[in-house]
C-alpha positions as protocol buffer text, in pm:
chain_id: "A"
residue {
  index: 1
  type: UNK
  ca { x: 0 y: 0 z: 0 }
}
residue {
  index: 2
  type: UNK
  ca { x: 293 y: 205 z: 42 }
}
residue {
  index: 3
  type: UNK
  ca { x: 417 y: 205 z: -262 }
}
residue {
  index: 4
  type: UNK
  ca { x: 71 y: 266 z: -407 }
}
residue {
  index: 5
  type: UNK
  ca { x: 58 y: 554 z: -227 }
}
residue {
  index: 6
  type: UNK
  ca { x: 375 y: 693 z: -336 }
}
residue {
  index: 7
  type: UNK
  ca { x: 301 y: 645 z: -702 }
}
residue {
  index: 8
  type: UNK
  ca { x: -70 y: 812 z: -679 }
}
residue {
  index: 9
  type: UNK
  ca { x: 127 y: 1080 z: -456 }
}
residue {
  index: 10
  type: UNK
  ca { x: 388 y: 1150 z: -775 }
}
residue {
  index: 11
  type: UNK
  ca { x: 110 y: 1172 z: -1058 }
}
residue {
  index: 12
  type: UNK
  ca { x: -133 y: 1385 z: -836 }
}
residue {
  index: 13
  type: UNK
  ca { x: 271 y: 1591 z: -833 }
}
residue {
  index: 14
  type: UNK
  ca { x: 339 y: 1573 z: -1206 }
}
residue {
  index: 15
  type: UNK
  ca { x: -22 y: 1713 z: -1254 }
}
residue {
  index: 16
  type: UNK
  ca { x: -79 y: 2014 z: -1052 }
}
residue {
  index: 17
  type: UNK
  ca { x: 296 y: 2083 z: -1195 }
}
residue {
  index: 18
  type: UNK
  ca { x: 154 y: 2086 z: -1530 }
}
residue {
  index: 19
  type: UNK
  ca { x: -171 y: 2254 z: -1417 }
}
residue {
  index: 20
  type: UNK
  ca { x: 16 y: 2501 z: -1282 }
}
residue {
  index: 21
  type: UNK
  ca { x: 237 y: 2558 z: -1580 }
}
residue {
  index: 22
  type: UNK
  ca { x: -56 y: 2593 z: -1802 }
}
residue {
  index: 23
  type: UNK
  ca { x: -204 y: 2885 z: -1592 }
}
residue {
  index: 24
  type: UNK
  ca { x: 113 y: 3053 z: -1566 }
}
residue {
  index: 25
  type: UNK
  ca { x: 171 y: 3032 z: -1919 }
}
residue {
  index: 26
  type: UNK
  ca { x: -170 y: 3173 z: -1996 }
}
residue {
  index: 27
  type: UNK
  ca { x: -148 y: 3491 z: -1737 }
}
residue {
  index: 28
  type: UNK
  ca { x: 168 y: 3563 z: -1924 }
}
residue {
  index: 29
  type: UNK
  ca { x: -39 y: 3617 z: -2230 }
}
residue {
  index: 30
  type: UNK
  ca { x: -312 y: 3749 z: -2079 }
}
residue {
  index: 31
  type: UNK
  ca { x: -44 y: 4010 z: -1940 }
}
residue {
  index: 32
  type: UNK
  ca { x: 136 y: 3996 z: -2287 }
}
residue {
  index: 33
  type: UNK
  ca { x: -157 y: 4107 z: -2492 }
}
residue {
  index: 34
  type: UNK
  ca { x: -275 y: 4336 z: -2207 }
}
residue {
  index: 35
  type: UNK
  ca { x: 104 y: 4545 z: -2273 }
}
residue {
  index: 36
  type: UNK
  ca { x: 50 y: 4546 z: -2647 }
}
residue {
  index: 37
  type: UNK
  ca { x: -336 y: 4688 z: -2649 }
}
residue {
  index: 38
  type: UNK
  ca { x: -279 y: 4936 z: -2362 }
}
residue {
  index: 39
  type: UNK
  ca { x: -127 y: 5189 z: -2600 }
}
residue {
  index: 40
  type: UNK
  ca { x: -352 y: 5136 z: -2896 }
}
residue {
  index: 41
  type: UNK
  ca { x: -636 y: 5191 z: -2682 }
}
residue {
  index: 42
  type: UNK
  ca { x: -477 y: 5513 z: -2524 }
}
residue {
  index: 43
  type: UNK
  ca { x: -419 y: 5654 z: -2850 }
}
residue {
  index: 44
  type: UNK
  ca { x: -789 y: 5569 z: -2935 }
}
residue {
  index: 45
  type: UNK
  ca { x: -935 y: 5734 z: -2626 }
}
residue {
  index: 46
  type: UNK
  ca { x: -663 y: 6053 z: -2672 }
}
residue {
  index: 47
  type: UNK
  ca { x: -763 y: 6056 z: -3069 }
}
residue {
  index: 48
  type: UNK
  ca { x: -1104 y: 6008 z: -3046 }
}
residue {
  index: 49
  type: UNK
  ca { x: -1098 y: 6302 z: -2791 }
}
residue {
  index: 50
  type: UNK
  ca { x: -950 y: 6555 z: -2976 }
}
residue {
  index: 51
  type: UNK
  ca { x: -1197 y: 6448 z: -3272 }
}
residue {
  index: 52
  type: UNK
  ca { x: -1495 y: 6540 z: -3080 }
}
residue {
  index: 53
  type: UNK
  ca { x: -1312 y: 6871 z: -2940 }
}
residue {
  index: 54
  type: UNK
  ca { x: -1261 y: 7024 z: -3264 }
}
residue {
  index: 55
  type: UNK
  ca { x: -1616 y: 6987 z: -3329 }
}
residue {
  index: 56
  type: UNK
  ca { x: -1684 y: 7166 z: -2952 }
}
residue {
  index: 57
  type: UNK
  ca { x: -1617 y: 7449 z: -3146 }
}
residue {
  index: 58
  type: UNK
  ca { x: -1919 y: 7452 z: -3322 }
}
residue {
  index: 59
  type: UNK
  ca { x: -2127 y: 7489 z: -2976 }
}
residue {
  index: 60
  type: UNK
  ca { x: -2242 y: 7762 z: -2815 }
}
residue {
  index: 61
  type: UNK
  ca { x: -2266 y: 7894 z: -2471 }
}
residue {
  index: 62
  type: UNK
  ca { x: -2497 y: 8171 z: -2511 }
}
residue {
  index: 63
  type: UNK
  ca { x: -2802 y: 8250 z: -2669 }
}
residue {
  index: 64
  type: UNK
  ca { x: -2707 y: 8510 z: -2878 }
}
residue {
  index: 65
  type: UNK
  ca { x: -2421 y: 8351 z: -3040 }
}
residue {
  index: 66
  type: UNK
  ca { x: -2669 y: 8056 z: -3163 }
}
residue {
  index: 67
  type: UNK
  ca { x: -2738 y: 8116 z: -3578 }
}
residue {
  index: 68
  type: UNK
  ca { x: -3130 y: 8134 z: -3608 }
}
residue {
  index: 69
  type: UNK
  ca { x: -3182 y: 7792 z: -3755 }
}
residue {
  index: 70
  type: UNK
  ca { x: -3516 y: 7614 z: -3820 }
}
residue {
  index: 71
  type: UNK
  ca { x: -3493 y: 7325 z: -3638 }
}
residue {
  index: 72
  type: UNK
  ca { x: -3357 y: 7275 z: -3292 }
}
residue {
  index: 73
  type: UNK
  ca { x: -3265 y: 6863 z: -3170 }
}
residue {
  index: 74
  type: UNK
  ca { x: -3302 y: 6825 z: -2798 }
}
residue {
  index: 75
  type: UNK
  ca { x: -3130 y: 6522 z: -2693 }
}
residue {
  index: 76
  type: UNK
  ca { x: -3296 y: 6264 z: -2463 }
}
residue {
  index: 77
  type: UNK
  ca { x: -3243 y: 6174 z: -2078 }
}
residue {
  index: 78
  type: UNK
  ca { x: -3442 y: 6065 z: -1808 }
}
residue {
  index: 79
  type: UNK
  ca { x: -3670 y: 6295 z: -1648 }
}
residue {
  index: 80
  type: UNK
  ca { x: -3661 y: 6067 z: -1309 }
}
residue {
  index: 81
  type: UNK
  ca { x: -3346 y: 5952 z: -1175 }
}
residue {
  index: 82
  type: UNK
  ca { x: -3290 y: 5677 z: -894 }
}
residue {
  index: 83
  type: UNK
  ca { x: -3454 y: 5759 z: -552 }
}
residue {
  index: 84
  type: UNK
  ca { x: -3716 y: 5934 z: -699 }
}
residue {
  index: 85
  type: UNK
  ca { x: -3583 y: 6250 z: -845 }
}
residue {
  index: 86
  type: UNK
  ca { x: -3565 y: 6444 z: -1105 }
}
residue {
  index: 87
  type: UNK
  ca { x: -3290 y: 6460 z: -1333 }
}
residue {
  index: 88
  type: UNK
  ca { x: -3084 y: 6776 z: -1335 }
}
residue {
  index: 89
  type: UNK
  ca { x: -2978 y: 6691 z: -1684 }
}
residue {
  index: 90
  type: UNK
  ca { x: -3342 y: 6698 z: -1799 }
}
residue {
  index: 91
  type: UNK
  ca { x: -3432 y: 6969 z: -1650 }
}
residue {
  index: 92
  type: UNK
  ca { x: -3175 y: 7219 z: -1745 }
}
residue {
  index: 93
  type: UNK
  ca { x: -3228 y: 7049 z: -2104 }
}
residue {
  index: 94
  type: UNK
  ca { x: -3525 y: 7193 z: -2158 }
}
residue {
  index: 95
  type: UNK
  ca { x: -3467 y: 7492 z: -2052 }
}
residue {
  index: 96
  type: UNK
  ca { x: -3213 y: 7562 z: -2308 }
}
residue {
  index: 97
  type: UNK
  ca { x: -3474 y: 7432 z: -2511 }
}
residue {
  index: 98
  type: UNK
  ca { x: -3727 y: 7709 z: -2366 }
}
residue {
  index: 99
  type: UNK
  ca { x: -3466 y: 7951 z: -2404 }
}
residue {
  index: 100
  type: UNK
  ca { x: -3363 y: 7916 z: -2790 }
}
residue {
  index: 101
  type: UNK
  ca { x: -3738 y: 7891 z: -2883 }
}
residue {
  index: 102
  type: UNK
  ca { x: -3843 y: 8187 z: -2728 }
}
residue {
  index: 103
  type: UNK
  ca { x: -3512 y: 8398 z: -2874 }
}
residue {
  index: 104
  type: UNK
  ca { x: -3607 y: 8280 z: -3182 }
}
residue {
  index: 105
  type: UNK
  ca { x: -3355 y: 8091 z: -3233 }
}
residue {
  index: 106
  type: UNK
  ca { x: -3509 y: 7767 z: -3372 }
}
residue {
  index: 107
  type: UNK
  ca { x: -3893 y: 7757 z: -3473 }
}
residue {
  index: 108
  type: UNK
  ca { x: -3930 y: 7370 z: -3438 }
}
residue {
  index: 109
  type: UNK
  ca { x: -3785 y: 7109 z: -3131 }
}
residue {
  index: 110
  type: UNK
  ca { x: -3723 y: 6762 z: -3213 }
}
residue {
  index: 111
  type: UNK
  ca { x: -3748 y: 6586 z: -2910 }
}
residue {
  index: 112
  type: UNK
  ca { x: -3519 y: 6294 z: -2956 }
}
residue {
  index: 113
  type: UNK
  ca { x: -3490 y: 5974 z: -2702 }
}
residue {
  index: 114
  type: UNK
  ca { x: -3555 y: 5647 z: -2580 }
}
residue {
  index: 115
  type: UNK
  ca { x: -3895 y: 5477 z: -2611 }
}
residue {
  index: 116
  type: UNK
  ca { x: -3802 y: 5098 z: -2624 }
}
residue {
  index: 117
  type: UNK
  ca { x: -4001 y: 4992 z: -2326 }
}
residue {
  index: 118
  type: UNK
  ca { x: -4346 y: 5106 z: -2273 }
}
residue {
  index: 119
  type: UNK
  ca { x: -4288 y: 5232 z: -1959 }
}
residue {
  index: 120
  type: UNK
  ca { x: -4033 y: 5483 z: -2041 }
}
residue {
  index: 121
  type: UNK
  ca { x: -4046 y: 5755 z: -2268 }
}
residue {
  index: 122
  type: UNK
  ca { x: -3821 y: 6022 z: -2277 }
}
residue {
  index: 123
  type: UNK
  ca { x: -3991 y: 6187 z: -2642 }
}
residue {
  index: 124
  type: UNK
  ca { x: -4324 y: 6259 z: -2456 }
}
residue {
  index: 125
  type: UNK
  ca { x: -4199 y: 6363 z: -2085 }
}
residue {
  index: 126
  type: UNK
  ca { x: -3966 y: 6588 z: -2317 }
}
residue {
  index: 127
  type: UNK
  ca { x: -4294 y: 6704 z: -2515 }
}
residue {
  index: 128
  type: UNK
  ca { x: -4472 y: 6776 z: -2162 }
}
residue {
  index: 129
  type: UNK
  ca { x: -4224 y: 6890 z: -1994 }
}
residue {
  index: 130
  type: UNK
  ca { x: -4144 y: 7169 z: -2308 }
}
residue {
  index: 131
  type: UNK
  ca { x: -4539 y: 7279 z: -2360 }
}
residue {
  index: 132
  type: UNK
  ca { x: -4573 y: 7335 z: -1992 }
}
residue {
  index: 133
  type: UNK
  ca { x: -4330 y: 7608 z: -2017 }
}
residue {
  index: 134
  type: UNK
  ca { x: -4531 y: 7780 z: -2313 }
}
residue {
  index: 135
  type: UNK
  ca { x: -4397 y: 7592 z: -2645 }
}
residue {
  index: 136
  type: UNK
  ca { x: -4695 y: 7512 z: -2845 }
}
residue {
  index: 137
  type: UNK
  ca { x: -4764 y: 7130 z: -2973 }
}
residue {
  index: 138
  type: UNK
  ca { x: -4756 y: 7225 z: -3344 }
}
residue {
  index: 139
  type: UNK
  ca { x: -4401 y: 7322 z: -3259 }
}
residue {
  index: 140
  type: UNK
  ca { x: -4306 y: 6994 z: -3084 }
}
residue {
  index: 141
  type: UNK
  ca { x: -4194 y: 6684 z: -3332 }
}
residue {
  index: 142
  type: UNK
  ca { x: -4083 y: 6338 z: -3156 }
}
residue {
  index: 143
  type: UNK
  ca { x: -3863 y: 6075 z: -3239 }
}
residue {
  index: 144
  type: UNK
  ca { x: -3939 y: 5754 z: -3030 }
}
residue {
  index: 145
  type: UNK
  ca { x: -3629 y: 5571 z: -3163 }
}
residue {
  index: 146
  type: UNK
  ca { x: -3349 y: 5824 z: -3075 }
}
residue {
  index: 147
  type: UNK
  ca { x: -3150 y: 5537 z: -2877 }
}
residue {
  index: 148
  type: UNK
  ca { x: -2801 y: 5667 z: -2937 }
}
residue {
  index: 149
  type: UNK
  ca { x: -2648 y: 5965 z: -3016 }
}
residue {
  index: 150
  type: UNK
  ca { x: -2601 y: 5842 z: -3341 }
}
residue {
  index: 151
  type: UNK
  ca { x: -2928 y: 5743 z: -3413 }
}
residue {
  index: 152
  type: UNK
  ca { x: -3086 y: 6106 z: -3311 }
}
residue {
  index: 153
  type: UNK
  ca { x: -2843 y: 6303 z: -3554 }
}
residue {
  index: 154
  type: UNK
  ca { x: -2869 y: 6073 z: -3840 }
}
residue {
  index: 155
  type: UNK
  ca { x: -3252 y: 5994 z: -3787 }
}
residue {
  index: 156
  type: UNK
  ca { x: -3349 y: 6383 z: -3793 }
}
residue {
  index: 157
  type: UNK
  ca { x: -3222 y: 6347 z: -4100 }
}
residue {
  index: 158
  type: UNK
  ca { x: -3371 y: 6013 z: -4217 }
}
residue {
  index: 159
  type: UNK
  ca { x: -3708 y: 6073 z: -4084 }
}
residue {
  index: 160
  type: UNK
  ca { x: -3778 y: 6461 z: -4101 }
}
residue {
  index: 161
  type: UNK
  ca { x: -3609 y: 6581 z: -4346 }
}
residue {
  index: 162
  type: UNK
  ca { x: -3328 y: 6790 z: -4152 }
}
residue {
  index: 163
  type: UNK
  ca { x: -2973 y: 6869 z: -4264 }
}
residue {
  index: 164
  type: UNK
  ca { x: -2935 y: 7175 z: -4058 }
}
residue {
  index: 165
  type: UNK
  ca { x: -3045 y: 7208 z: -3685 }
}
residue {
  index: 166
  type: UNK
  ca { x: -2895 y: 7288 z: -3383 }
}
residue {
  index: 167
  type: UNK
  ca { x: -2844 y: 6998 z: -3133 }
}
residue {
  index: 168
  type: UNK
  ca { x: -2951 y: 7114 z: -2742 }
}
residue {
  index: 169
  type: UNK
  ca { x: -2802 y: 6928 z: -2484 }
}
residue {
  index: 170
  type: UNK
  ca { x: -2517 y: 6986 z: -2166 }
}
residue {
  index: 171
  type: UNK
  ca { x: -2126 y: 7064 z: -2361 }
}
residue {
  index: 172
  type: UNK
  ca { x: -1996 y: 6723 z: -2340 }
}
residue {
  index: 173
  type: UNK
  ca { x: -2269 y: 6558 z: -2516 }
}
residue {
  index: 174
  type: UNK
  ca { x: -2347 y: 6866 z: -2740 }
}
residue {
  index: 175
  type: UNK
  ca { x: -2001 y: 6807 z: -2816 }
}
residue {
  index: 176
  type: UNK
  ca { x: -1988 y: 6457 z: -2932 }
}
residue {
  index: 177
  type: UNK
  ca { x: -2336 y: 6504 z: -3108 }
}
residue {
  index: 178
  type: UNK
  ca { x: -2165 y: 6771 z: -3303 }
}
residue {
  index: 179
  type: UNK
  ca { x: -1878 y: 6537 z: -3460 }
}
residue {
  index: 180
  type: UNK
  ca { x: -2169 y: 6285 z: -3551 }
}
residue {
  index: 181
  type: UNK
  ca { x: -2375 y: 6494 z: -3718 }
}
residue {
  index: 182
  type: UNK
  ca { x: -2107 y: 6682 z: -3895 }
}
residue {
  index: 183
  type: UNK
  ca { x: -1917 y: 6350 z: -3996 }
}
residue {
  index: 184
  type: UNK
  ca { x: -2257 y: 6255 z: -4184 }
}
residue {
  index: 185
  type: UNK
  ca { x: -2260 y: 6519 z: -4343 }
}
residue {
  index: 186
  type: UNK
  ca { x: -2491 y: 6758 z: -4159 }
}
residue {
  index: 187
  type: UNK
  ca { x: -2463 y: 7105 z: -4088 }
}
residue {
  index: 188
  type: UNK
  ca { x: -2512 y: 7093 z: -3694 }
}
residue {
  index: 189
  type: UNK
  ca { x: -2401 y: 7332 z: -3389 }
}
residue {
  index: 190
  type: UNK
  ca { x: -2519 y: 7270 z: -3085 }
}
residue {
  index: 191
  type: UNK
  ca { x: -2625 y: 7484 z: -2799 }
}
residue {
  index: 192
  type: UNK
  ca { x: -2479 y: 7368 z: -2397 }
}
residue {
  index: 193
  type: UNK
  ca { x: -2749 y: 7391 z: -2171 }
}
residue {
  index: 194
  type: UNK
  ca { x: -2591 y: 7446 z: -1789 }
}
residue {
  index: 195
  type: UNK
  ca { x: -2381 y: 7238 z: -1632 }
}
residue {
  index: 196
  type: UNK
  ca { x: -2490 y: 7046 z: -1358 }
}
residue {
  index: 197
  type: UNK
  ca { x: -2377 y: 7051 z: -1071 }
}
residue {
  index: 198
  type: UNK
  ca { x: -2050 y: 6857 z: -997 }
}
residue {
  index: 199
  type: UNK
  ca { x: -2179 y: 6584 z: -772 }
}
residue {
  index: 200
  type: UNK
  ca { x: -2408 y: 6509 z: -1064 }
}
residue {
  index: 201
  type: UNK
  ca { x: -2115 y: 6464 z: -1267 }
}
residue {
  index: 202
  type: UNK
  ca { x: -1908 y: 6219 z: -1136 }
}
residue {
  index: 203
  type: UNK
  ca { x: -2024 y: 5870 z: -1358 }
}
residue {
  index: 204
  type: UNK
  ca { x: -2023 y: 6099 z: -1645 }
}
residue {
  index: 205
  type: UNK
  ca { x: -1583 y: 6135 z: -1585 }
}
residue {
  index: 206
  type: UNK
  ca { x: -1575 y: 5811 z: -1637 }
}
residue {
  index: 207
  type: UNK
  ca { x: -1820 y: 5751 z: -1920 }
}
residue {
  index: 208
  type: UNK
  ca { x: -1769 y: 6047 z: -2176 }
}
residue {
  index: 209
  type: UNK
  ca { x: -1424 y: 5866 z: -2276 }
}
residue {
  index: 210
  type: UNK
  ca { x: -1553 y: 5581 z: -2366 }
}
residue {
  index: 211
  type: UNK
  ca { x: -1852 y: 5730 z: -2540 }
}
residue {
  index: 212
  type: UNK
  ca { x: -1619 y: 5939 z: -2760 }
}
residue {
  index: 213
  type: UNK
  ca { x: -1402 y: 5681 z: -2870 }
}
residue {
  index: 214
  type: UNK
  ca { x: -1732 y: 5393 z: -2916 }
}
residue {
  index: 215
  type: UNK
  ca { x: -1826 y: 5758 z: -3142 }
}
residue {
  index: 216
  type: UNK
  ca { x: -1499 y: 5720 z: -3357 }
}
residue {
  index: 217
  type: UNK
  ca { x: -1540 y: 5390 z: -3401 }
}
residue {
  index: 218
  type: UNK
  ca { x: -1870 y: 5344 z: -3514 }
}
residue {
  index: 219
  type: UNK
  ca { x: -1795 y: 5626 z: -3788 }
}
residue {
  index: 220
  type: UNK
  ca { x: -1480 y: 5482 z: -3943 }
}
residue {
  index: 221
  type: UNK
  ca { x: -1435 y: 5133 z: -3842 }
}
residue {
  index: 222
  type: UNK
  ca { x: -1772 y: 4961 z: -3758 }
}
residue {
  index: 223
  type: UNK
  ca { x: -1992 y: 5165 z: -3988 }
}
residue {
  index: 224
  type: UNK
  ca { x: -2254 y: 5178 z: -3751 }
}
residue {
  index: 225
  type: UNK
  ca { x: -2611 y: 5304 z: -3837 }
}
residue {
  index: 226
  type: UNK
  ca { x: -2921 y: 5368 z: -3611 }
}
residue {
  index: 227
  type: UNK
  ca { x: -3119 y: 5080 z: -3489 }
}
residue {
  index: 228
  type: UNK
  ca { x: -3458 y: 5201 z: -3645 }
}
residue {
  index: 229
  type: UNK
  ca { x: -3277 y: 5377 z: -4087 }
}
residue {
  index: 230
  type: UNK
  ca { x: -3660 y: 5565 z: -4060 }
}
């Protein structure tokens, strides 16, 4: 039994050795291919950046600067956040909104967002949320399949008509809305609603870089088009 023993002892040995080899080998790949992407993915995230800042310089801060264009795109968000509350982002949305309409800056609002679920729409709390503060219905078009970025700018195209508008939304997404557009060949500026405030922006640090380079890619690698052409 001894020597039993000591055999079944050596192959359980020889094979956690081997086991052990094999898992080693494969983190050193792992780790390997890890070195070799880093970089190409920084240079994506630093090229794709500076992409979507050139075309930051197409939006506006104030009202007055905005051209007087027919159309105006405001871009979806939630109107009610966790816990409850209402989304900052929403609300200072529309009031950009409000505020180019009544400047007469754009004549028409395309209320642009998410309507997958019947539950949530963001094109009719938009819609509300606008004619409560005096924009009239006629005024008001929506687009229940504005699920990305991408699919807002190229649908107001698709759908309505629209080669020239000015996108409403906060800088950073104004921003990136901007390069879309413009890289499909429409003429688009945007307006920046206000900035929330920063404890509002913390996930968005962390999610605007990846947004901007999922942007670049979609336009000249993956040829990405909306979920819903019209």
């Amino acid at each position: 039994m001894a020597d039993g023993e000591k055999k079944v002892s050596k192959k359980s040995g020889f094979g956690t050795k081997v086991r052990a080899f094999a898992r080693s080998r494969a983190v050193r790949i792992v780790l390997i291919c890890g070195a070799l992407l880093a970089p190409a993915a920084a240079a994506l995230l630093l090229w794709a950046d500076h992409q979507v800042e050139k075309a930051a310089a197409y939006v506006h801060t104030q009202v007055g600067e905005v051209p007087a264009r027919e159309y105006g795109l405001l871009l979806g968000t939630a109107r009610i956040v966790r816990g409850g509350y209402l989304n900052e982002y929403f609300l200072r949305r529309i009031r950009a909104a409000v505020q180019l309409y009544k400047a007469g800056k754009v004549k028409k609002i395309i209320v642009s967002g998410d309507n997958r679920r019947r539950e949530y729409n963001e094109p009719q709390d938009m819609k509300d949320a606008l004619m409560a503060e005096g924009i009239p219905e006629a005024a008001i078009l929506m687009d229940f399949a504005g699920f990305r970025t991408l699919d807002s700018v190229v649908r107001a195209r698709n759908v309505f008509g629209v080669r020239t508008f000015t996108v409403i939304s906060q800088q950073f997404h104004c921003a990136r809305a901007v390069y879309l557009a413009r890289a499909n060949g429409l003429d688009a500026v945007g307006f920046a609603a206000e900035e929330v405030p920063a404890r509002f922006r913390f996930k968005n640090a962390f999610r605007e870089p990846l947004a901007r380079a999922k942007a670049f890619l979609d336009l000249h690698l993956l040829g990405t088009r909306p979920h819903f052409e019209k």
